[in-house]
N, C-alpha and C positions, 0 to 999 in steps of 0.2 A: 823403973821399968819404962821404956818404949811403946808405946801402940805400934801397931802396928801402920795404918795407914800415916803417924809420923814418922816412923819409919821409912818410910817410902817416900814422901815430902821433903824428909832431910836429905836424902838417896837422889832423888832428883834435884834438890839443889845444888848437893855438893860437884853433883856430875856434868850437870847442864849450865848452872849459872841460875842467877836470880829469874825469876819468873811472875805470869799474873797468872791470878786465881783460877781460871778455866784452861792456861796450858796445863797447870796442872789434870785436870781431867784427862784432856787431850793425850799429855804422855804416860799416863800410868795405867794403859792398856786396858780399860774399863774396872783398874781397882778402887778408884775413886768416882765417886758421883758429886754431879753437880750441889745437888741439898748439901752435902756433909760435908766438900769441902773448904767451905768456907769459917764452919762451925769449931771443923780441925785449925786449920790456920788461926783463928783468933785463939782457942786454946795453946796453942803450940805460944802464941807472942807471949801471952800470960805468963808462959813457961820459960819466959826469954831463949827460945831454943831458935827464934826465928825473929827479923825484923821484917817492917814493911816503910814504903816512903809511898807517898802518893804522886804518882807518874804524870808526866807533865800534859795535857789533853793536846790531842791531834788536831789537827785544823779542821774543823766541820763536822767534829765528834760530838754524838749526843748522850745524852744518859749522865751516868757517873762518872766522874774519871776514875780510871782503874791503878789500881796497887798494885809496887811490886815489892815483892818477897826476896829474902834476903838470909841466907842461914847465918847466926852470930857465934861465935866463937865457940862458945856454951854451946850451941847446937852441933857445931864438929868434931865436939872433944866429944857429947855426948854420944853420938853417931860411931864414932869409933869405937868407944868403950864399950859402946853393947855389939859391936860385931865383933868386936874380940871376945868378949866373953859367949857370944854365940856357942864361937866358932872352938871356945876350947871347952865350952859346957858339950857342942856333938860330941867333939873328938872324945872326949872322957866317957859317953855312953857310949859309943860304938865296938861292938867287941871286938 
């Protein structure tokens, strides 16, 4: 099974390209929150559904350097497999 907010994680990977932690926020129209998704993302690498490298720091950047994410193989095969079965779990309820 999928969550959903990895759902949406893998959805914006596969679509946009790798990304850091907060575009996620940014693009996923207020389905993700800042708290959780970080919490997703570490789960999700556990799950090898996603990789992260850590991004090289900007000139005069402070704080952390930031990561970026990365869907693996495993994660696009898994992405697919459950829209496909979505998509023919509707079709088979629908009358």
């Amino acid at each position: 099974m999928l969550a959903k907010k990895e759902r949406l994680i893998l959805e914006l990977l596969v679509s946009r390209g790798a990304m850091y932690g907060l575009q996620f926020v940014e693009r996923s129209e207020g389905a993700l929150k800042r708290g959780t998704v970080y919490v997703t993302l570490g789960r999700m690498e556990s799950k090898r559904l996603i990789e992260s490298e850590q991004a090289a720091p900007e000139p005069g950047a402070i704080g952390l350097p930031r990561r970026i994410y990365r869907p693996t193989p495993l994660g696009e095969r898994t992405l697919r497999a459950w829209t496909t079965f979505m998509r023919d779990v509707a079709w088979e309820v629908k009358p």
